[in-house]
C-alpha positions as CSV (number, residue, x, y, z in Angstrom):
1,X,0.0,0.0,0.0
2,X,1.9,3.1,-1.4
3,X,-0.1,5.7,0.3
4,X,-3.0,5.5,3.5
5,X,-4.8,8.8,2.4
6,X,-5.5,10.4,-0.8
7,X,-3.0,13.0,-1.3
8,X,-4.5,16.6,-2.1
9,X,-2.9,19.4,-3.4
10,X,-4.3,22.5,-5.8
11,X,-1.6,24.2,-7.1
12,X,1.1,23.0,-5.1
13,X,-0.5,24.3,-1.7
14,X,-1.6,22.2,1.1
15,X,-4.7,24.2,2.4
16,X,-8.7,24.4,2.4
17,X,-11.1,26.8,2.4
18,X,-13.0,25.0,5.7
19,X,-9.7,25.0,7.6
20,X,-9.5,20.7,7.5
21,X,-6.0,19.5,7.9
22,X,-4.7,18.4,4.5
23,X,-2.4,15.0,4.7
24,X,-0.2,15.4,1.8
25,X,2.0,12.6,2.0
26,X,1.1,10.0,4.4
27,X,4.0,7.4,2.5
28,X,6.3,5.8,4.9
29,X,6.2,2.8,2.9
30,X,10.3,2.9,2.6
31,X,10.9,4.4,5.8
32,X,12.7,2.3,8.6
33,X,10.3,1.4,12.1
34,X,11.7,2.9,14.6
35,X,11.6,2.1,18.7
36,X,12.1,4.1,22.0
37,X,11.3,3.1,25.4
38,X,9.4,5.5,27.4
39,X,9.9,6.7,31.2
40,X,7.7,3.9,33.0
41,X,7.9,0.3,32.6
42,X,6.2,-1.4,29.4
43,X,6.3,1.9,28.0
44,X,6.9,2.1,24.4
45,X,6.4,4.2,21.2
46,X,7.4,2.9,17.2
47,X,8.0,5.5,14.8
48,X,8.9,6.4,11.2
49,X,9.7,9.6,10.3
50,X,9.5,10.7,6.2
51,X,12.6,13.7,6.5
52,X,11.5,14.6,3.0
53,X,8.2,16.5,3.7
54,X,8.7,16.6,7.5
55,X,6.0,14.2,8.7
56,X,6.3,11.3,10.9
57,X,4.0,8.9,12.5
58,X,3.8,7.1,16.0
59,X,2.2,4.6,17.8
60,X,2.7,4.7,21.9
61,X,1.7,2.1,23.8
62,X,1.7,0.1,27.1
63,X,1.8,-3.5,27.8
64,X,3.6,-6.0,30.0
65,X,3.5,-8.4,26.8
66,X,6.0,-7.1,24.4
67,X,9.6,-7.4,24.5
68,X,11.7,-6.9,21.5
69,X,13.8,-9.7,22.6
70,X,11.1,-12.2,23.5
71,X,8.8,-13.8,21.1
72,X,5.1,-13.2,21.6
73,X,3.0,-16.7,22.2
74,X,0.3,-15.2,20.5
75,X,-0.1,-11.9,18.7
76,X,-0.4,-8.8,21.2
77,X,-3.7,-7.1,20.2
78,X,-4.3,-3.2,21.3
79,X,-7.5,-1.2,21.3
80,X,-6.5,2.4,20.1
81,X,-9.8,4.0,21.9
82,X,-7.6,4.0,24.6
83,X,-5.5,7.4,25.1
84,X,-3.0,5.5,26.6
85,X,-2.6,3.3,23.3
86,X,-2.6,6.0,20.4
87,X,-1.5,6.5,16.3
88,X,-0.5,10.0,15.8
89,X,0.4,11.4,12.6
90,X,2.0,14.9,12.5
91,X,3.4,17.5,10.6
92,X,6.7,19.8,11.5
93,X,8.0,23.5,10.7
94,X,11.7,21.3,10.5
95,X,12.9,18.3,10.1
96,X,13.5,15.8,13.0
97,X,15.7,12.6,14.3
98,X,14.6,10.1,16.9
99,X,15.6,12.2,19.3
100,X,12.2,14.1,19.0
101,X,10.7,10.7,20.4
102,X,13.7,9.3,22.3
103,X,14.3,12.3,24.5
104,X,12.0,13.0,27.3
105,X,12.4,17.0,26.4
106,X,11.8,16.9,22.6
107,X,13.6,19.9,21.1
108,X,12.1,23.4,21.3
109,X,12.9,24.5,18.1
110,X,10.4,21.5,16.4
111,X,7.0,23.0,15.9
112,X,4.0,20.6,15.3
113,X,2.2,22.2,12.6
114,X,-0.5,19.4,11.7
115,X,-1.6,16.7,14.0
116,X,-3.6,13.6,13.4
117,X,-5.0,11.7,17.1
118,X,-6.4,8.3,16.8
119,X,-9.9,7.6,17.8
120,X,-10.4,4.1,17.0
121,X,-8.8,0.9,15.7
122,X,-7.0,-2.0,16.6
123,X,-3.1,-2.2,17.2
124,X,-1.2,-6.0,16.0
125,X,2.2,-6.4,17.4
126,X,3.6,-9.5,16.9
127,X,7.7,-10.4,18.1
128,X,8.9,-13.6,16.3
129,X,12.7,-15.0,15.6
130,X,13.5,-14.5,11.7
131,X,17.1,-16.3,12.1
132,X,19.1,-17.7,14.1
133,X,23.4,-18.5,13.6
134,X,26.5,-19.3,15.0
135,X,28.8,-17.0,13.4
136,X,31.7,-19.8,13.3
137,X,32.0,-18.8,9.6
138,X,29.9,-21.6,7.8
139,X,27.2,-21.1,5.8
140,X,24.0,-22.6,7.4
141,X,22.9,-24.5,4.1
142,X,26.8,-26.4,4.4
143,X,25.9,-27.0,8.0
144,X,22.8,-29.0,6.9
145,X,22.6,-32.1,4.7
146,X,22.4,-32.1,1.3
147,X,23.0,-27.7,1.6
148,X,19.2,-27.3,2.8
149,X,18.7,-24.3,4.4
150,X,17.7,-25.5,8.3
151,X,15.4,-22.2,8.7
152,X,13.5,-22.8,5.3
153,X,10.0,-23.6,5.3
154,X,9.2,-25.2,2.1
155,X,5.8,-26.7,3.4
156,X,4.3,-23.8,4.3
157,X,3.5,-25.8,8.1
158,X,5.1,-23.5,10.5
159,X,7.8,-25.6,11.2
160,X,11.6,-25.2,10.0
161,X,13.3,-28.0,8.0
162,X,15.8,-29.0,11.2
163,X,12.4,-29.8,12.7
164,X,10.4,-31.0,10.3
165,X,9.3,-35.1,10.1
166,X,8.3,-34.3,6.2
167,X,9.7,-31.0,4.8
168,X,7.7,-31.6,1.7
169,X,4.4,-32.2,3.7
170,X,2.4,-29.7,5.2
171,X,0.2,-32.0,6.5
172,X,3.7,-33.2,8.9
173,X,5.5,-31.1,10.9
174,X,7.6,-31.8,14.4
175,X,5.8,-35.0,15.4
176,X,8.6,-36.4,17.3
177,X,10.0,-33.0,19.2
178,X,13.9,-33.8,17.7
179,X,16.2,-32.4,15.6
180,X,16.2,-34.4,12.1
181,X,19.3,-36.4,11.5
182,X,22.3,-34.8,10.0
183,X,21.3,-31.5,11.4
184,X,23.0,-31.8,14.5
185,X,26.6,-33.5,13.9
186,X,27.8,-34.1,17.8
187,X,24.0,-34.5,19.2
188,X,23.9,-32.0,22.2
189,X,20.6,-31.0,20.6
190,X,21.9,-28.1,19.2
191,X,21.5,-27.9,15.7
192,X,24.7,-27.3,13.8
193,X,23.9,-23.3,12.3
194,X,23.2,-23.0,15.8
195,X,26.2,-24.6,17.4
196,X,29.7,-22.9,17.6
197,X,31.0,-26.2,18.3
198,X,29.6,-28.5,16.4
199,X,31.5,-31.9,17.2
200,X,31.6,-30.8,20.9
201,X,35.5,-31.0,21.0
202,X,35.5,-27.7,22.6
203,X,37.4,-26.2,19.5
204,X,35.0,-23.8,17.9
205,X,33.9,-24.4,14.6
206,X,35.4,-21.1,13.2
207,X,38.5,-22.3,14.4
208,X,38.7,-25.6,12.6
209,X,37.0,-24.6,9.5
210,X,40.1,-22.4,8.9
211,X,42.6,-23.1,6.1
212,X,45.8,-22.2,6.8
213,X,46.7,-21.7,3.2
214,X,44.4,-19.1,1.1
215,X,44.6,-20.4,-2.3
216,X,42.7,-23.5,-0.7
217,X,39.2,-23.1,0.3
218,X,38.5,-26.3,1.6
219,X,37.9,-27.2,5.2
220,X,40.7,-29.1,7.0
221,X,40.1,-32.5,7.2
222,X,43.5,-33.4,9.5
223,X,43.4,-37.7,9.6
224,X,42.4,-37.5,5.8
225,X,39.2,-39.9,7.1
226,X,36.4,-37.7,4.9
227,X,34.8,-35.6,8.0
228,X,36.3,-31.7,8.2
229,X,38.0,-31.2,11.4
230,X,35.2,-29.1,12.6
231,X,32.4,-31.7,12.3
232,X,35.5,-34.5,13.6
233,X,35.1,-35.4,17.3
234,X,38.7,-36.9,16.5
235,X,40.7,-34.7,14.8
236,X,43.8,-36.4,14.1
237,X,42.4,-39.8,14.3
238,X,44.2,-41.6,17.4
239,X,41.7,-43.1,18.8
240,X,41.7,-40.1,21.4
241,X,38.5,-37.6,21.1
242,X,39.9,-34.3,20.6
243,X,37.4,-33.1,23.8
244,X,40.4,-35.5,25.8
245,X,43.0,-34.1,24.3
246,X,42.8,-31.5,26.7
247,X,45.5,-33.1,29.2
248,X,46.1,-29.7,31.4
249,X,41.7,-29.6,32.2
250,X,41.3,-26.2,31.4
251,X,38.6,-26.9,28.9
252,X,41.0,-25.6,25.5
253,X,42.8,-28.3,23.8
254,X,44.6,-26.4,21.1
255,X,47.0,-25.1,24.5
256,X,47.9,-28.9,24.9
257,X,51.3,-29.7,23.4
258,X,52.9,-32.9,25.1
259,X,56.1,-33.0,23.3
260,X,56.1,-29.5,22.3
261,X,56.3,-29.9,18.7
262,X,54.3,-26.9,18.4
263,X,51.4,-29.3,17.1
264,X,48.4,-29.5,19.8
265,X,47.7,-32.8,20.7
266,X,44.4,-33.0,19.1
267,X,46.1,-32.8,15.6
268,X,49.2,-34.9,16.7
269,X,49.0,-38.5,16.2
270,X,52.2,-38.9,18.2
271,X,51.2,-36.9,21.2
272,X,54.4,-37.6,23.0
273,X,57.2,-38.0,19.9
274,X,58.4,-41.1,21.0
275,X,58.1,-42.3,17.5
276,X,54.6,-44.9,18.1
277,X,51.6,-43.1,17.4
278,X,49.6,-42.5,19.7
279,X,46.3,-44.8,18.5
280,X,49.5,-47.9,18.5
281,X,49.9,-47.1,21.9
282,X,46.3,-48.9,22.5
283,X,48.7,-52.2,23.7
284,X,45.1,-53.8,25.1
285,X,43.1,-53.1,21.8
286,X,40.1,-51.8,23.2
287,X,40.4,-48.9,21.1
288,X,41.4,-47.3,23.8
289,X,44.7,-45.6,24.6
290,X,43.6,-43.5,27.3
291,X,43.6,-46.3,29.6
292,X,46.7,-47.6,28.5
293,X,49.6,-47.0,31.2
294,X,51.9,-49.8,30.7
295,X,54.1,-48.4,33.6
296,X,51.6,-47.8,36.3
297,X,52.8,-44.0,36.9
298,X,49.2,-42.5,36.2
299,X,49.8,-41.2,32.6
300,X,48.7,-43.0,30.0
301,X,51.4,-44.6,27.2
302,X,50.8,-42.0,24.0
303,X,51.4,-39.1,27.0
304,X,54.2,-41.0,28.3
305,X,58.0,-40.2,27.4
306,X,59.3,-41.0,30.7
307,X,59.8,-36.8,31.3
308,X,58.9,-35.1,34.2
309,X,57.1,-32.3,31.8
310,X,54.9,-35.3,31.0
311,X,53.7,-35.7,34.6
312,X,53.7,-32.0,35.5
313,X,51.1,-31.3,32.3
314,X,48.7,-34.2,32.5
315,X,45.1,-33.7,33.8
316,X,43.0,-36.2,33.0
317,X,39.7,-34.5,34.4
318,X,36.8,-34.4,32.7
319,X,37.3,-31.3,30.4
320,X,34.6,-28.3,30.4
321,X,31.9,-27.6,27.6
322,X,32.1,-24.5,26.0
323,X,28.9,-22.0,26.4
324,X,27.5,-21.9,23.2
325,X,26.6,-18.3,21.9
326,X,23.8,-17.9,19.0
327,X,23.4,-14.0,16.5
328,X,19.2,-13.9,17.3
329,X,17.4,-11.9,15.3
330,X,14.2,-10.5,16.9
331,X,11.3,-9.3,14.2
332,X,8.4,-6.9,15.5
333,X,5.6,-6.9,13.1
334,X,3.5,-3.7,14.3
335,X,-0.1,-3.4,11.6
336,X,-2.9,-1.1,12.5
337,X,-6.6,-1.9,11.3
338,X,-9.8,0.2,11.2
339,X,-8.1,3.1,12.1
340,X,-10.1,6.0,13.1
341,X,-8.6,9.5,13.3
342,X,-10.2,12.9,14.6
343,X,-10.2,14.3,11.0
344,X,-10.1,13.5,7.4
345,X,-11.1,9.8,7.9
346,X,-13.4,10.0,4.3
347,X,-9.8,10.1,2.9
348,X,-8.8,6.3,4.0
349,X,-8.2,4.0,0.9
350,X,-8.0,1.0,3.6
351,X,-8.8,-0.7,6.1
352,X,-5.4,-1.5,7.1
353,X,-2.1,0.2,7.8
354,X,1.1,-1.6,8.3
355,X,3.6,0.3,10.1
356,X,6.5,-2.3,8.7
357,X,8.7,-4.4,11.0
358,X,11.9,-3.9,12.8
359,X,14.6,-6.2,13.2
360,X,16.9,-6.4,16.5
361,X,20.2,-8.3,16.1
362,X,21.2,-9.9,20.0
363,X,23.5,-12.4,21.4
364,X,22.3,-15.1,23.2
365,X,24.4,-17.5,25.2
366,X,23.2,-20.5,27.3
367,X,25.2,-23.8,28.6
368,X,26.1,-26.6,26.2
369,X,24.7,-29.5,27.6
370,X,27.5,-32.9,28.2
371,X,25.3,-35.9,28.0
């Protein structure tokens, strides 16, 4: 809808012989929705503001419901007869910023010479998640199987592919409340463009998706076994998870360097250099070598040169998860219907008016969970 009202103009000039107040614009089609707080609690106020003819339009409103971080259950519907829940259009003698509806002492200066109250209508604001990523540096779609986009909803059901029992069928959605298989590599139920770490080695993804040499775009894949480092819960292939490569406990095993070849453990198949690898030094071929210690001193063979840095470095503790952070993206839909005004309302061309949405960008973090 380009424009709410009829624009009228005679000759250029915005007037009337009986004094009404002439809307001669009224297009914030292409204008960015714009939100302040107010003073009290669950105050707030949307605005756009058209610079070019000086007009802007707000809605201020009340309610314990909304959150622009938080999704609404259910759409948050508003009756605008009340004064506390208004539209008002206006007209200025100069431009203005958001500071005319950000600041509690709007600037002196700004005249309002045109003003347009609500007196009627209903107010929809709805607060839904748009997207959702990792920002470890992979694409979502190369995240997924077979390059699908995880947040697409080809069915038209409501329910993302990641979720969805039958992508194709909108007639299926998320019978069975899990993540679909290949979505979620290391199965902490965190889907993979959601996970930093998504084989749970407590390396992040945008650390082992690197390549070290630029003419080659191709993830690392260090034990040459077909799975990237960064969906590999083994990394260099010794038969020791790269999550217990982390001999000193401090929950960071590229810091672990047993024989200080300047290669971290989880990418050395010889942990210690003594010249056996380290998935050879499983002497009771359980596929095992952490509990290999041939010697009885506490450390494990592939740690095990006999040196006292050995002993000094090894911590065999259960290593720490890493918190996982996720880039939200928050959408507020705001559309006003049956509006009513305290003038000119012959001049409405609908019965709906969408303010637009607004997008805010946040960073959520929460605990990865071990089992």
């Amino acid at each position: 809808m380009k424009k709410l009202l009829y624009t009228l103009i005679f000759l250029g000039l915005a007037a009337c012989d009986d004094g009404d107040i002439i809307v001669t614009s009224f297009d914030f089609e292409d204008v960015d929705l714009q939100l302040c707080e107010g003073a009290n609690p669950n105050e707030f106020v949307f605005f756009k503001i058209n610079t070019s003819v000086n007009e802007a339009i707000s809605y201020n409103f009340s309610d314990a419901r909304y959150s622009e971080t938080t999704t609404t259950e259910e759409p948050i519907i508003i009756n605008l007869e009340n004064s506390d829940n208004s539209l008002i259009y206006r007209q200025f003698n100069n431009s203005i910023t958001a500071d005319y509806y950000c600041n509690n002492i709007p600037d002196s200066n700004i005249i309002v010479t045109e003003e347009l109250v609500s007196e009627g209508g209903e107010a929809t604001i709805t607060n839904v998640i748009v997207s959702e990523d990792d920002n470890d540096g992979v694409a979502s779609t190369l995240e997924s199987p077979n390059e699908i986009d995880p947040e697409d909803d080809p069915d038209g059901d409501g329910v993302p592919n990641y979720l969805d029992d039958a992508m194709d069928d909108p007639e299926i959605g998320d019978a069975n409340g899990l993540i679909e298989d290949g979505y979620d590599q290391d199965g902490d139920q965190i889907p993979n463009f959601k996970d930093q770490d998504d084989d749970n080695d407590n390396v992040l993804t945008s650390v082992e998706f690197f390549n070290i040499d630029p003419n080659d775009d191709s993830f690392p894949d260090t034990d040459d076994d077909g799975t990237p480092d960064y969906l590999d819960d083994d990394d260099d292939g010794d038969k020791v998870s790269t999550l217990d490569e982390d001999v000193d406990g401090n929950g960071n095993p590229r810091d672990d360097d047993t024989d200080n070849d300047n290669i971290a453990n989880y990418l050395d198949d010889d942990d210690d250099g003594d010249g056996i690898l380290t998935k050879d030094e499983d002497t009771n071929g359980n596929n095992n070598p952490m509990d290999d210690d041939d010697d009885m001193d506490g450390i494990p063979n592939y740690l095990d040169n006999n040196t006292a840095e050995d002993v000094a470095n090894t911590n065999m503790d259960n290593p720490s998860i890493l918190d996982n952070t996720v880039i939200t993206i928050f959408r507020t839909t705001l559309t006003i219907r049956n509006l009513s005004l305290n003038e000119v309302n012959d001049q409405f061309t609908s019965d709906t008016f969408s303010f637009g949405f607004r997008d805010e960008t946040i960073s959520i973090t929460t605990e990865k969970n071990e089992d």
